[in-house]
Wavefront OBJ file of the C-alpha trace (Angstrom):
o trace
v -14.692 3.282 35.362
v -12.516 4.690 38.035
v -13.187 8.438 36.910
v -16.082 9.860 38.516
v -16.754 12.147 35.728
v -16.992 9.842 33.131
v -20.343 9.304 31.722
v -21.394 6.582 29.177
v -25.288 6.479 28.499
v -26.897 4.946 25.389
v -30.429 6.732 24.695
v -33.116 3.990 23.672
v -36.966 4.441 22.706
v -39.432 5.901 23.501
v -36.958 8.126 26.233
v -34.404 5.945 28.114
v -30.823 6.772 29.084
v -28.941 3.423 30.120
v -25.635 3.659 31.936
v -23.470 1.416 30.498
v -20.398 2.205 32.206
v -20.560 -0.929 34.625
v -21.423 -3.412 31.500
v -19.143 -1.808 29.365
v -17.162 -4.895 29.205
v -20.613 -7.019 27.629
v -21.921 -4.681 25.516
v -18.779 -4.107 23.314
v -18.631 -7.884 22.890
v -19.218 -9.102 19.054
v -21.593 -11.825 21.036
v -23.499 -9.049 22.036
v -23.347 -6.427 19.164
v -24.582 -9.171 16.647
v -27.907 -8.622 18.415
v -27.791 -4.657 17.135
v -28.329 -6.825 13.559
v -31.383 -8.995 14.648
v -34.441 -7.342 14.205
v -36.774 -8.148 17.542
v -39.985 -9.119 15.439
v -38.104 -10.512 12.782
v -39.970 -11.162 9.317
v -43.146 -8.529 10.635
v -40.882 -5.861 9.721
v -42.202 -7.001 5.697
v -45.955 -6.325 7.020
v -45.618 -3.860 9.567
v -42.851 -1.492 8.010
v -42.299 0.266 11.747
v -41.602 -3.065 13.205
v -37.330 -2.258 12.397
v -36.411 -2.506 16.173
v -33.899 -5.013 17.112
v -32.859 -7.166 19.912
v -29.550 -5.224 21.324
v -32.310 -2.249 21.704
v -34.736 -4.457 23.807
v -32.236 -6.270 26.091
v -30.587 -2.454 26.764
v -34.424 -1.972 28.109
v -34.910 -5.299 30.046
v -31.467 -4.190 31.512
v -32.925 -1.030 32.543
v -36.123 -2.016 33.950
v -34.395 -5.082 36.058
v -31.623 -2.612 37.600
v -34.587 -0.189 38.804
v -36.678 -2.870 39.817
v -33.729 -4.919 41.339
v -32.505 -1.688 43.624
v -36.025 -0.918 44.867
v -35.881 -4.551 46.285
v -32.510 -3.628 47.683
v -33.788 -0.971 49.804
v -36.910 -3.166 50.830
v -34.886 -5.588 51.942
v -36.137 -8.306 49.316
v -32.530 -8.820 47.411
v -28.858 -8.481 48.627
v -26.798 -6.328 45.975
v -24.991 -9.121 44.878
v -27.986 -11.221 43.908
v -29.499 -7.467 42.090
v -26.479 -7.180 39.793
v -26.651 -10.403 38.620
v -30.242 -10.365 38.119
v -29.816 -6.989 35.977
v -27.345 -8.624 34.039
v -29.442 -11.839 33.244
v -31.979 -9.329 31.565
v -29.345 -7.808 29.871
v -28.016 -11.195 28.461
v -31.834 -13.072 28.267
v -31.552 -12.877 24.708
v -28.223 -13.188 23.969
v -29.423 -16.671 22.432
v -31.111 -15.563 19.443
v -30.462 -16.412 15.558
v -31.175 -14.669 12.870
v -34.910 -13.289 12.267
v -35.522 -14.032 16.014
v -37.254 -17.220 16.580
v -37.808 -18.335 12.771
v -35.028 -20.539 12.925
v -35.604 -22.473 15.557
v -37.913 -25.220 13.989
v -34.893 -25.735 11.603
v -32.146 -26.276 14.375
v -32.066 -28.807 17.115
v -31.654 -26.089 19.709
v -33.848 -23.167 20.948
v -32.510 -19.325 21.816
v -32.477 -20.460 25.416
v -30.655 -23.272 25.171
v -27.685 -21.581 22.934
v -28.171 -18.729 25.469
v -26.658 -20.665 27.938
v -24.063 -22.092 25.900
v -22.933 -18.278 24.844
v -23.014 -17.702 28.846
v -19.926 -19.809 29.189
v -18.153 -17.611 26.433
v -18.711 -14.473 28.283
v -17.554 -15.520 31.923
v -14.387 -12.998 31.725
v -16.767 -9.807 30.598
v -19.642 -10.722 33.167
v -16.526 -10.825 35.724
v -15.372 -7.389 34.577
v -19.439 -6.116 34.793
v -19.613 -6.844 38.327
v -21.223 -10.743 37.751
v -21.200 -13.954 38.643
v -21.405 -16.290 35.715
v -22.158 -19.382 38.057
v -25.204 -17.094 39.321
v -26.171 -16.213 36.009
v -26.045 -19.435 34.229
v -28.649 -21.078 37.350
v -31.354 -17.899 35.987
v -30.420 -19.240 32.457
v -31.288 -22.942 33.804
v -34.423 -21.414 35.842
v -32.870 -22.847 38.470
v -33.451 -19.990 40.768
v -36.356 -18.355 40.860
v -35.143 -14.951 40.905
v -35.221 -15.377 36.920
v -39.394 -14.870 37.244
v -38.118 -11.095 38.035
v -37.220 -10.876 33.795
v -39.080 -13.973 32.548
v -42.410 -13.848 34.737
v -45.262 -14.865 31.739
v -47.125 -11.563 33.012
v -45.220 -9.160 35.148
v -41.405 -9.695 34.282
v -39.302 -6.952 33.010
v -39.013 -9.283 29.515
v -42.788 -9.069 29.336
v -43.047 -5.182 30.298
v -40.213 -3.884 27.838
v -40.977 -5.896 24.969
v -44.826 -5.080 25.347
v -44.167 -0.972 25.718
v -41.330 -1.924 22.475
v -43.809 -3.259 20.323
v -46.791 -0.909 20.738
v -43.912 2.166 20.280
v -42.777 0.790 17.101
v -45.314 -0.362 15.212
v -47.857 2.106 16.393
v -50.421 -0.828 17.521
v -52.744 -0.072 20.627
v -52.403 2.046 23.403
v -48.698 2.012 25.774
v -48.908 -0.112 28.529
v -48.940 1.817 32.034
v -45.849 0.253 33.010
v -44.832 3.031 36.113
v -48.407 1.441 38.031
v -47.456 -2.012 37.387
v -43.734 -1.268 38.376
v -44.184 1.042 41.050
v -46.918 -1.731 42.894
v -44.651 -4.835 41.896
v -42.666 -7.026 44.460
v -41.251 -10.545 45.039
v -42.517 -12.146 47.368
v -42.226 -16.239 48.129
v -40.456 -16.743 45.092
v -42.495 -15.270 42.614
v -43.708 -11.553 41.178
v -47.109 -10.141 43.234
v -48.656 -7.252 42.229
v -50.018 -4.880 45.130
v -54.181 -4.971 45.706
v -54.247 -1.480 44.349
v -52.768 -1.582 41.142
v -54.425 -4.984 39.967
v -56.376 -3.590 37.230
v -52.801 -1.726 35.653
v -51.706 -5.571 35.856
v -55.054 -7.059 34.390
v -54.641 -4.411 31.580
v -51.087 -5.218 30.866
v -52.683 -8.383 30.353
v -55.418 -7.482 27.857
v -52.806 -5.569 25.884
v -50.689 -8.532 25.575
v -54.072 -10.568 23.952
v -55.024 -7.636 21.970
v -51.086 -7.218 20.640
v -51.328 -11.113 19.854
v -54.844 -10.768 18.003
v -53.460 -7.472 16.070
v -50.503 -8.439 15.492
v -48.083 -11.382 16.749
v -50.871 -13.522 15.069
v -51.603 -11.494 12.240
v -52.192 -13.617 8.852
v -49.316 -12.261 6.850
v -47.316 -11.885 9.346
v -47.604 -15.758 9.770
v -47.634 -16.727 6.576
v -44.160 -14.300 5.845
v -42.884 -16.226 8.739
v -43.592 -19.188 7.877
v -42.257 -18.687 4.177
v -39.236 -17.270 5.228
v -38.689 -20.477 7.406
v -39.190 -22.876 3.646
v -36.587 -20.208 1.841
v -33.871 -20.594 4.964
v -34.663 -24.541 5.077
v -33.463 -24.744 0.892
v -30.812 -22.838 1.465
v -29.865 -25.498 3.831
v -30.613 -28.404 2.040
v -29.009 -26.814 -1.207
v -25.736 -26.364 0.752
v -25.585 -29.092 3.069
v -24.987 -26.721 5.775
v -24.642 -27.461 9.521
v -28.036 -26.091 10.943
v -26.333 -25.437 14.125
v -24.200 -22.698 12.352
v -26.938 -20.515 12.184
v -27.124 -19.309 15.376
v -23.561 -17.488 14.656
v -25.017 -15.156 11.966
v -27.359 -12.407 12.146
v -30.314 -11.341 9.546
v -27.485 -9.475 7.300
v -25.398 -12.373 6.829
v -27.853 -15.338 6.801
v -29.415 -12.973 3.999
v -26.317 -12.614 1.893
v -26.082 -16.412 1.703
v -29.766 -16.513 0.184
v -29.119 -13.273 -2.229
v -26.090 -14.752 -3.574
v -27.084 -18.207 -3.999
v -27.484 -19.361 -7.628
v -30.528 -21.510 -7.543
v -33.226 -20.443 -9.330
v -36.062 -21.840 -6.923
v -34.278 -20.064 -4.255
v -34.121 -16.468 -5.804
v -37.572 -17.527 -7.107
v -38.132 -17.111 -3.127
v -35.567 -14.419 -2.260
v -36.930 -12.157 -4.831
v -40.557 -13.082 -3.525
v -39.910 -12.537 -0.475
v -37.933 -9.011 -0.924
v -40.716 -7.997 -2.932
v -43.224 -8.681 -0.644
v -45.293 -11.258 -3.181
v -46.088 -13.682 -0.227
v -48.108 -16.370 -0.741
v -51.933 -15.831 -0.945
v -54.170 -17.601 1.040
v -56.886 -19.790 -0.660
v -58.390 -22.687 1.589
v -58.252 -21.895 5.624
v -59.775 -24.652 8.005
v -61.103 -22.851 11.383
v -63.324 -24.407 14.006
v -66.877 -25.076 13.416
v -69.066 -21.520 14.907
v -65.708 -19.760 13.796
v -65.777 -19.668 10.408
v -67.014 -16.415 10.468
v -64.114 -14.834 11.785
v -62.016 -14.570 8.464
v -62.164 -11.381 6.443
v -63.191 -12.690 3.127
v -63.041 -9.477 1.286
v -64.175 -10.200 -2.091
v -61.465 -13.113 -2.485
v -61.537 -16.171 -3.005
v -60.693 -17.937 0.033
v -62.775 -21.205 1.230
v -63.551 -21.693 4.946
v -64.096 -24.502 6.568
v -65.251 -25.718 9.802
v -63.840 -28.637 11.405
v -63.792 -29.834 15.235
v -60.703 -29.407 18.100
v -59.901 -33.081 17.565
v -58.784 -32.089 13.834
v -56.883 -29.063 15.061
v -54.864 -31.499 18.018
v -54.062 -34.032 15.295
v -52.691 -31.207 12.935
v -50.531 -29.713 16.046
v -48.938 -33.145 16.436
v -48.386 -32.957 12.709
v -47.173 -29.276 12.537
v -43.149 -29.890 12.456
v -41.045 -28.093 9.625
v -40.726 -31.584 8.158
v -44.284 -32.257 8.521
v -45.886 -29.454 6.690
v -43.264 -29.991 3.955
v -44.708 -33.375 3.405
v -47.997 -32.273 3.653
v -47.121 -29.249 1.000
v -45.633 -31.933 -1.152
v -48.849 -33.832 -1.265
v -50.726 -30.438 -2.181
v -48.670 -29.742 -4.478
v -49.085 -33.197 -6.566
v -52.865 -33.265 -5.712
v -53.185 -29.718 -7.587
v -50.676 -30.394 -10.662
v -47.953 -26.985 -9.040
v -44.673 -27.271 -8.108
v -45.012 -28.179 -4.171
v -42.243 -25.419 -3.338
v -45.349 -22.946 -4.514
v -47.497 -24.240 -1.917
v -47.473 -22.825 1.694
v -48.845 -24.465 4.575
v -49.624 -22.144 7.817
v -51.056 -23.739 10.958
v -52.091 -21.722 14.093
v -53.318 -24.356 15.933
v -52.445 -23.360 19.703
v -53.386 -20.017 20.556
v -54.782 -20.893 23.608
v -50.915 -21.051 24.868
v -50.819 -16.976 24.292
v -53.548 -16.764 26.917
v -51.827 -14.981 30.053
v -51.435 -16.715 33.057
v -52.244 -16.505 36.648
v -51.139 -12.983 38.290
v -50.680 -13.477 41.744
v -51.671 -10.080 44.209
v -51.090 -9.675 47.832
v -53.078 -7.736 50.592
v -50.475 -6.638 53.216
v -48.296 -9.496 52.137
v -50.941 -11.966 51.566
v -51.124 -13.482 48.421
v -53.740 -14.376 46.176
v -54.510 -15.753 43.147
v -56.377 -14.079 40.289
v -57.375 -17.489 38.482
v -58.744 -18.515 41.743
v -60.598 -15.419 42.688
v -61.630 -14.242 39.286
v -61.739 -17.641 37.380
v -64.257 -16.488 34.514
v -61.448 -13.937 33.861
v -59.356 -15.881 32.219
v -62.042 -18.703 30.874
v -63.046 -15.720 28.849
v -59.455 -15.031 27.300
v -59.676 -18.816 26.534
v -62.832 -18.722 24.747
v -61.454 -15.577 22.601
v -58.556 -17.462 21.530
v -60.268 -19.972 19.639
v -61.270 -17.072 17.340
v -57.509 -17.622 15.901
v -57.338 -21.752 15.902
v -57.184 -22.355 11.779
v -55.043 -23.819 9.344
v -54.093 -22.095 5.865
v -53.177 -23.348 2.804
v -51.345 -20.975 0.855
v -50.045 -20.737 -2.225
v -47.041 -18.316 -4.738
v -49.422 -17.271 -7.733
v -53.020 -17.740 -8.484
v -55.063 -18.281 -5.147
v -58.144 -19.459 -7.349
v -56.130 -22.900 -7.678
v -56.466 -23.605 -4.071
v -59.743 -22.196 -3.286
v -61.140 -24.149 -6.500
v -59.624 -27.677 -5.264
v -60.320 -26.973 -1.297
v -62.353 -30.125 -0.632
v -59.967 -31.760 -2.398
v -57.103 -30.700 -0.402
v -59.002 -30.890 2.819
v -59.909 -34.592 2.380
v -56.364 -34.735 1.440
v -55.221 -33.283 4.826
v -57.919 -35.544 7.035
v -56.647 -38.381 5.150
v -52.865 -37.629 6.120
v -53.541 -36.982 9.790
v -54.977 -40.530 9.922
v -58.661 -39.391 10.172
v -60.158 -40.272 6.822
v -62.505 -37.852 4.301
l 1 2 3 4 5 6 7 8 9 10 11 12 13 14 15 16 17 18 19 20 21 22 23 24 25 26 27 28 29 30 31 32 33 34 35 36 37 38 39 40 41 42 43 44 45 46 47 48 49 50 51 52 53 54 55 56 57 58 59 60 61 62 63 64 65 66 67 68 69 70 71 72 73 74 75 76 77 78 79 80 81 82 83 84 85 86 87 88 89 90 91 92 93 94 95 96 97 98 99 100 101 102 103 104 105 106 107 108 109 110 111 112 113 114 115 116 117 118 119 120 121 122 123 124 125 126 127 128 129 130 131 132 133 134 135 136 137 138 139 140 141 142 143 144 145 146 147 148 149 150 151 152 153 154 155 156 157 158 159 160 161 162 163 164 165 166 167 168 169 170 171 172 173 174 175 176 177 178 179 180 181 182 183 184 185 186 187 188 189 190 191 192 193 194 195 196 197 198 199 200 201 202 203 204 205 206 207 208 209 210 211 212 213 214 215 216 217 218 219 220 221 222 223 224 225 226 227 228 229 230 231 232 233 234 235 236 237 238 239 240 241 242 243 244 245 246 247 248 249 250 251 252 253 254 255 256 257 258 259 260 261 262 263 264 265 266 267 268 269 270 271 272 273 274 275 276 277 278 279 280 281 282 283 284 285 286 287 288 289 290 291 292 293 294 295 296 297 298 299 300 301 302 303 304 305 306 307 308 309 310 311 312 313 314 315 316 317 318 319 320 321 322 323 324 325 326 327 328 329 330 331 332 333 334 335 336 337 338 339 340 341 342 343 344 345 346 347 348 349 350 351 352 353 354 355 356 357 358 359 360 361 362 363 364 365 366 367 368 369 370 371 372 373 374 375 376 377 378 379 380 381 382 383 384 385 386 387 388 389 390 391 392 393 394 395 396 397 398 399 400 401 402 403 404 405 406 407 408 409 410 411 412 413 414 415 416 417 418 419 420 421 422
């Protein structure tokens, strides 16, 4: 705006102000409101009931973080302004890709939130023009064809990482808040890529043990799986019923995909809807960890069978984990058990190990080192904690004491259909 006393802020959690007077232009485009309507954890908010953030909220905060991070490397001489305010806008539009409930819908669509992300890109070149932006620019970050996009999408250190981590733990009142201001204040780019300083490693190494202990509290939380993963069979009907164009999701938010499912007349489907609203998700009755981790499931006084099996039955079952995969698998349940195979849930978690941060890269006056080289029993140790969360669960709407009563059954069934016999 050309009046100096204008003033445009929108206030965020847990206590940010962004100016939005420069990306005015992006911000009041529908592409990017639609993101005030898709909640950033998606179907958690039915097991963690604080988890009602959304994803207009978190890019406003990757925008925020980038711009403060981007003109620090402006004065240090590490960026040129032109290559900060496109950077700051990339982490304002990172997301811009996302369907409704986040990622669930991804499985069902032959594109990701990154690849539509870069198709919405080419819709917005006149607003990132009138924000200050080159599109061209912007669209090589979406590519990662630069590697100035590590400054939002570094794995351990990027603004993405650093908002959505202080987001989470804000909302849904899980673990302690990240100290972000050490991590920030110690953080530069150097060679391509995000260093942390000497001093400050341990801020960065517990950034990094709040990310595992978010994951193992919460990101990989049983219900919150298995309400995923149900809410991915009740979108994949509706699609079936209607015959509708999968790649039309990606236009609708949680609202509207929503409305199509609570309006629908099939009775399976509202079976599901109402299910689903009412939070009676399927139970869990049969879940297949690795052997020496059976242990690790709460039992409670249900009845839930555990079973032990190796890795090699766990890398077979990843290769067999696609949407129409585990509906053929839940088919065969279904009919092994005498239910109606929509009834039966299957929920694999068979790659945690890809949760496991990696390598943060430090510096001594400008010399960098590696953490997974210097401290490699570091990061063997998150390894060896993740397989704590490697199972399989077999899940089921109503009575869990079919499944747990017929769990050999089914897991013969299951060795049997991943080609490794009883």
């Amino acid at each position: 705006m050309s009046n100096k006393y204008y003033k445009k802020f929108i206030r965020i959690p847990p206590s940010e102000s962004i100016d939005i007077r420069d990306i005015m232009p992006i911000v009041h485009h529908p592409l990017f409101q639609r993101l005030l309507h898709i909640l950033q954890l998606g179907a958690n908010l039915g097991v963690f009931p604080g988890a009602s953030h959304n994803r207009f909220e978190h890019a406003l905060g990757v925008y925020g973080k980038t711009s403060l991070f981007c003109e620090r490397l402006v004065r240090e001489s590490f960026l040129t302004r032109y290559q900060a305010k496109n950077i700051s806008l990339f982490g304002l539009l990172h997301d811009i890709g996302h369907g409704p409930f986040s990622h669930v819908i991804e499985e069902l669509t032959p594109v990701n939130h990154d690849e539509n992300g870069f198709k919405i890109i080419g819709q917005l070149n006149k607003e990132i023009k009138e924000s200050g932006g080159d599109p061209k620019f912007i669209k090589a970050l979406f590519g990662r064809k630069n590697s100035f996009y590590k400054i939002v999408m570094d794995k351990n250190l990027g603004m993405d990482k650093l908002d959505y981590l202080e987001r989470d733990v804000y909302h849904t009142g899980f673990g302690q808040r990240p100290d972000i201001k050490s991590v920030f204040d110690y953080l530069s780019f150097i060679d391509g890529h995000l260093v942390i300083d000497k001093k400050s490693l341990e801020a960065a190494k517990q950034t990094q043990r709040l990310y595992m202990y978010m994951y193992k509290e919460f990101y990989l939380h049983k219900s919150s799986q298995i309400s995923q993963r149900f809410l991915e069979k009740m979108i994949a009907m509706w699609i079936k019923l209607d015959k509708i164009n999968p790649g039309k999701l990606w236009l609708m938010n949680d609202t509207e995909l929503s409305a199509h499912i609570y309006t629908h007349k099939n009775p399976v489907l509202q079976f599901f809807y109402q299910s689903y609203k009412t939070r009676n998700l399927p139970k869990t009755g049969l879940v297949i960890r690795l052997k020496n981790r059976q242990s690790k499931e709460r039992i409670s006084g249900k009845k839930i069978k555990v079973i032990g099996e190796d890795k090699l039955f766990f890398e077979k079952f990843t290769k067999h984990s696609s949407f129409g995969e585990l509906e053929k698998l839940e088919n065969l349940i279904g009919k092994a058990v005498g239910i109606e195979p929509y009834k039966i849930v299957v929920v694999p978690m068979t790659t945690p190990w890809r949760f496991v941060p990696e390598d943060i890269l430090y510096h001594d006056d400008g010399n960098i080192f590696s953490l997974k080289k210097t401290h490699p029993e570091y990061f063997a140790a998150m390894k060896l904690e993740a397989d704590d969360y490697v199972a399989v669960r077999i899940c089921i709407i109503g009575n869990r004491g079919l499944i747990h009563k017929n769990s050999e059954l089914i897991h013969g069934l299951i060795k049997k259909h991943l080609g490794g016999g009883k």
